[in-house]
C-alpha positions in Angstrom: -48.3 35.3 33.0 -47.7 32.3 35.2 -46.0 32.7 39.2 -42.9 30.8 39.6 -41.8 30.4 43.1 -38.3 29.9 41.8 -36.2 31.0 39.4 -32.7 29.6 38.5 -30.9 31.9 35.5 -27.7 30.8 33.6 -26.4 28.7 36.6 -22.8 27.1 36.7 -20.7 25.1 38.8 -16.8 24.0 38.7 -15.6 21.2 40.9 -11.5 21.9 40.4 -11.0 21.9 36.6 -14.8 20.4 35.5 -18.0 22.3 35.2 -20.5 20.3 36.4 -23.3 22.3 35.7 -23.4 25.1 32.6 -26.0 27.9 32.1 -28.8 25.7 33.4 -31.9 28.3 33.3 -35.7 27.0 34.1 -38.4 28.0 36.4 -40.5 26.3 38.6 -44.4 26.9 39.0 -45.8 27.8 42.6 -47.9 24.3 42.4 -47.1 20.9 40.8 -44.1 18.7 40.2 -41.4 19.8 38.0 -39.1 16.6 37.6 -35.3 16.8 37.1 -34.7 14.3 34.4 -31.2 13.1 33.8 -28.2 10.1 34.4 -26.1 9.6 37.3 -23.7 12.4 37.4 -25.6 14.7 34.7 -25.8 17.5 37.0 -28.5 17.2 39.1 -27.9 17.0 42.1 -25.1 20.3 42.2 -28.1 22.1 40.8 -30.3 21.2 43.8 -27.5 21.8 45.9 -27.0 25.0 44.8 -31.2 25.7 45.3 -30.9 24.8 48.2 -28.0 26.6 50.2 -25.6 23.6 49.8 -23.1 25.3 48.3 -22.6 28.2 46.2 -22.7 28.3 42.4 -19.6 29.5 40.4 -21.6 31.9 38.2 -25.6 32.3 38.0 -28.2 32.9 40.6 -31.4 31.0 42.1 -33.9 33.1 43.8 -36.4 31.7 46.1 -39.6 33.6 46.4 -37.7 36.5 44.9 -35.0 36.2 47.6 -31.3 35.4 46.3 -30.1 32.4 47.7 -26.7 33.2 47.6 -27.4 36.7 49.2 -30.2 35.8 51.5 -29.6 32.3 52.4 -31.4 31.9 55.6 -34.6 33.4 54.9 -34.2 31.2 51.1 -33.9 28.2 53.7 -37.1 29.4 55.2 -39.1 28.3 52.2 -37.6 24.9 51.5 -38.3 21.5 52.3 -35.2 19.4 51.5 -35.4 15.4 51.4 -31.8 14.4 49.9 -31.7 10.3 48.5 -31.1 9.4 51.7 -33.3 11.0 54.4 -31.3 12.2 57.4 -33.2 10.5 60.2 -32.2 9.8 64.4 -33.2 6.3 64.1 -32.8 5.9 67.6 -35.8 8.6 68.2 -39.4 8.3 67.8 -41.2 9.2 65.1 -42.8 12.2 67.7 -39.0 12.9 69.4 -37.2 13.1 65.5 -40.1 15.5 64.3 -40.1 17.7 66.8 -36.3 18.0 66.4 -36.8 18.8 63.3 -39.7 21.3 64.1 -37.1 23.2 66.4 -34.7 23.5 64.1 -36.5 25.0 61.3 -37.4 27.3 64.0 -41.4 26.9 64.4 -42.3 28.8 67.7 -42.7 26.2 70.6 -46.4 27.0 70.7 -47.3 25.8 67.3 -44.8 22.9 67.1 -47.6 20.1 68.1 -50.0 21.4 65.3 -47.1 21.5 62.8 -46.4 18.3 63.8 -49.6 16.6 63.5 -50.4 18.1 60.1 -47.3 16.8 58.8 -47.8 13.6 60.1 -51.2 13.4 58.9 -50.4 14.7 55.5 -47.8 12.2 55.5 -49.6 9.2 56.7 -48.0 8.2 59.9 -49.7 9.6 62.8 -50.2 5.8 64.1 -46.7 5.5 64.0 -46.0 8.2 66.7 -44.2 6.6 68.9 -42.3 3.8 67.2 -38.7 3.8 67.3 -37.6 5.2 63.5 -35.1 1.9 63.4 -38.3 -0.2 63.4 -39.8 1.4 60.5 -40.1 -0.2 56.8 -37.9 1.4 54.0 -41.2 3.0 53.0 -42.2 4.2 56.3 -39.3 6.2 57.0 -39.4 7.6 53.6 -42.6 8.8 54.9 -41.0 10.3 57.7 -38.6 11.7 55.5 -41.5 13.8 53.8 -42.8 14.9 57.6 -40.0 16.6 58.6 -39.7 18.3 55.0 -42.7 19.8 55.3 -43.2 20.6 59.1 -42.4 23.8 58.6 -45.1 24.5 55.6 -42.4 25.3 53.2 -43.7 26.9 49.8 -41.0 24.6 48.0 -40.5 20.8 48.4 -37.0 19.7 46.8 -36.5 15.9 46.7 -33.6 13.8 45.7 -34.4 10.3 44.1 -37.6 9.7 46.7 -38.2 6.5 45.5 -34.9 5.0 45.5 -34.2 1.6 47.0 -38.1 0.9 47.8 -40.1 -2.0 47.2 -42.9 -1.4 44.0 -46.1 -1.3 46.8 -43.8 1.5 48.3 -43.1 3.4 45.2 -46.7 3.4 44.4 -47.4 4.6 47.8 -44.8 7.7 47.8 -45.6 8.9 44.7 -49.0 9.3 45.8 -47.6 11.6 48.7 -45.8 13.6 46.7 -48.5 14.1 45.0 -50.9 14.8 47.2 -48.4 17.4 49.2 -48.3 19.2 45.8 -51.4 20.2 45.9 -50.5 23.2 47.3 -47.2 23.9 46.9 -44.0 23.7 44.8 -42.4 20.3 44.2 -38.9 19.3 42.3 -38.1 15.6 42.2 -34.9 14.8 40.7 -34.2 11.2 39.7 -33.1 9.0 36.8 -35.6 7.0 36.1 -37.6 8.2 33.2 -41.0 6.0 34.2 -40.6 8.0 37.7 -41.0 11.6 36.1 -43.6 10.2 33.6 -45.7 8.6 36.7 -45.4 11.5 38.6 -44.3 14.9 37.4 -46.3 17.8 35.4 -43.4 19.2 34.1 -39.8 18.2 32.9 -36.2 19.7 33.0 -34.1 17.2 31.6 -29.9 17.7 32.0 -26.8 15.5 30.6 -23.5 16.5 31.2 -24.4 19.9 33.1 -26.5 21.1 30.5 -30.0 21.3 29.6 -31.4 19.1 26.4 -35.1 19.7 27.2 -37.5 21.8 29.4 -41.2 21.5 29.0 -44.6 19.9 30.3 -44.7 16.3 30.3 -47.3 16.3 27.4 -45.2 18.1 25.2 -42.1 15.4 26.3 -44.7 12.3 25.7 -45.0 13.9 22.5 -41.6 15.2 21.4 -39.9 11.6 22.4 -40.9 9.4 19.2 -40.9 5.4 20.0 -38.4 3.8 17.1 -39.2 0.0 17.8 -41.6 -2.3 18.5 -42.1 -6.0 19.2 -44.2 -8.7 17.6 -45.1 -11.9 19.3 -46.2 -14.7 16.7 -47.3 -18.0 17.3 -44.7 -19.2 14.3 -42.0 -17.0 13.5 -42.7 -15.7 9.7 -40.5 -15.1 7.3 -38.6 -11.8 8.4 -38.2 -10.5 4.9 -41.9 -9.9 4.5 -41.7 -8.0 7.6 -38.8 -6.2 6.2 -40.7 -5.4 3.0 -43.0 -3.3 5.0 -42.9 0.7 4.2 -41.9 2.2 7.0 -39.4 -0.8 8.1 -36.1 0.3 8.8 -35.1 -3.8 10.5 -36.0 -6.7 11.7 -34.3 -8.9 14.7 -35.2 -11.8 16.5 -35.4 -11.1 20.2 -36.5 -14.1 21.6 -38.3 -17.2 20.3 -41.4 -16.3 18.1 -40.8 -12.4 19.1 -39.0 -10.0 17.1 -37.6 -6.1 17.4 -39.3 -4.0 14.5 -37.0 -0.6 14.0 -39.2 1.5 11.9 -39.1 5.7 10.8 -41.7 7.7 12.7 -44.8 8.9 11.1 -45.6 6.2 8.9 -48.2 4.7 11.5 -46.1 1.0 11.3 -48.6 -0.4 14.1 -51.6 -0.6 11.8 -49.6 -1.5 8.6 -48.4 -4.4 10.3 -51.4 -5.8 12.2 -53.0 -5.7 8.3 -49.9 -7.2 7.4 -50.3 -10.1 9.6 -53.9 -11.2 8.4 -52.9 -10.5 4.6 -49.7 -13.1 5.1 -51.4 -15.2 7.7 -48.3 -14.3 10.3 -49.9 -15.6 13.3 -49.6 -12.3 15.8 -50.3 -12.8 19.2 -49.0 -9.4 20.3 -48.0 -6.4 19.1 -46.5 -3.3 21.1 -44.4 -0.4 21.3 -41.0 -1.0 23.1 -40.2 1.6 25.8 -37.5 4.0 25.1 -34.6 3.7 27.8 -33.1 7.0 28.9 -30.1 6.8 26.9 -31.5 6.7 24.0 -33.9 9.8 25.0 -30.7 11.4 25.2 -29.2 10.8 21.9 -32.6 11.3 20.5 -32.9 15.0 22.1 -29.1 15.8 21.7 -29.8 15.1 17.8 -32.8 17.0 17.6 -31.6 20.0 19.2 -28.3 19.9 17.3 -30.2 19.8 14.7 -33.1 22.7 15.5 -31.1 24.5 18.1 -33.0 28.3 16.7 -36.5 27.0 16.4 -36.4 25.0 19.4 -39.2 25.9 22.3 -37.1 23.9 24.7 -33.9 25.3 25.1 -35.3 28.9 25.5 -36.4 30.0 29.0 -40.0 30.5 29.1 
């Protein structure tokens, strides 16, 4: 049976009239990267919030290590690192002065503070950065920093709010390669809403829209579970659609864009090959061929359909 470090059963949230958050229930491992999947405003951060001391819940609980969070929320606070979207740094300090700070106030004894403080910044990538004024920093830099003073104190869980927001692509590269790397050894949860930033990066997935949860599993099993419905074809002359249409499998045909057109087709019916045979049968011309990627809305409406439809055979809506 698999150790969770945290464990978060049937928990709800009302802001005034609206729940914000309904019987969310999921687990998350003692190593890796769970990812919290979902749209702005679907819930996710109020359920971080909630994990981590924020605020209190309305009905549920979240334990920590085994320790209520609710009950016990300064020893919970103990274990977590917390890095919200935008990191809460003294940009008129150092890089030495603000982790130290922050070394202090997650109560590290003044006697260990400089070795906590050089792992960190080591793990973290910016011991040459020591004494630069945080100000003077890149975006990515003091993201770094970010992740330094959310792991000073060794925490056993890592919870992080959109880390990748607002960077440059060299930068996004470059954090998620942290976050990565500080999972080795502990507990990670990375909330954002970009669905190519849980598949780059997380080992497992808790996906939320409108307070709820539509799907809770390993990434392998959401790579699988989340069927493409289109792809695009790049000819050198655009053929005649209605031999593309003809195909079995072929649901319809658009034109997207010159000589390229959007192929909706029903799963299972394995369209790519069909089609590339198609090509040299009718002399189409294909340059390219390739599934297009599936946005995040329509993830949703695929999973909301699917579990509508399989709610009481469904492995995903059940906790573990």
């Amino acid at each position: 049976m698999q150790d969770f470090i945290a464990n978060i059963d049937n928990l709800s949230h009302k802001y005034s009239k609206d729940w914000a958050i309904r019987n969310i229930s999921f687990n998350i491992a003692k190593k890796g990267i769970l990812g919290l999947l979902g749209s702005n405003g679907a819930g996710k951060s109020t359920t971080m919030n909630i994990l981590c001391g924020v605020i209190n819940q309305t009905d549920g609980s979240a334990y920590i290590d085994g320790i209520n969070v609710r009950e016990n929320p300064v020893e919970a606070k103990k274990l977590i690192g917390f890095l919200p979207q935008k990191a809460p740094l003294h940009l008129e300090l150092t890089v030495d002065e603000y982790l130290i700070h922050c070394a202090h106030l997650r109560s590290i004894p003044s006697k260990k503070v400089t070795e906590a403080l050089e792992i960190a910044k080591q793990k973290c990538g910016i011991s040459h950065f020591s004494k630069r004024v945080l100000k003077n920093l890149s975006g990515g830099y003091q993201q770094r920093v970010g992740l330094a003073q959310a792991i000073i104190h060794n925490p056993k869980l890592v919870v992080l709010d959109e880390p990748t927001n607002g960077l440059d692509p060299n930068q996004i590269i470059e954090v998620r390669k942290l976050i990565k790397e500080i999972a080795k050894d502990r507990a990670v949860i990375l909330s954002t809403h970009i669905l190519s930033e849980v598949q780059a990066t997380c080992d497992d997935i808790v996906m939320i829209e409108h307070g709820q949860i539509v799907f809770k599993d390993t990434l392998h099993a959401f790579n699988n579970y989340i069927e493409p419905s289109s792809l695009i074809m790049e000819f050198e002359l655009l053929p005649n659609l209605e031999q593309i249409r003809d195909e079995h499998g072929v649901i319809d045909v658009e034109v997207v864009h010159h000589n390229k057109v959007k192929v909706e087709f029903q799963p299972e019916t394995q369209i790519t090959k069909k089609l590339i045979h198609a090509s040299v049968q009718n002399g189409w011309s294909l340059l390219e061929i390739y599934l297009e990627k599936t946005s995040l809305d329509s993830v949703f409406a695929q999973l909301s359909n699917k579990t509508k439809g399989n709610q009481e055979s469904s492995n995903y809506l059940n906790t573990p």
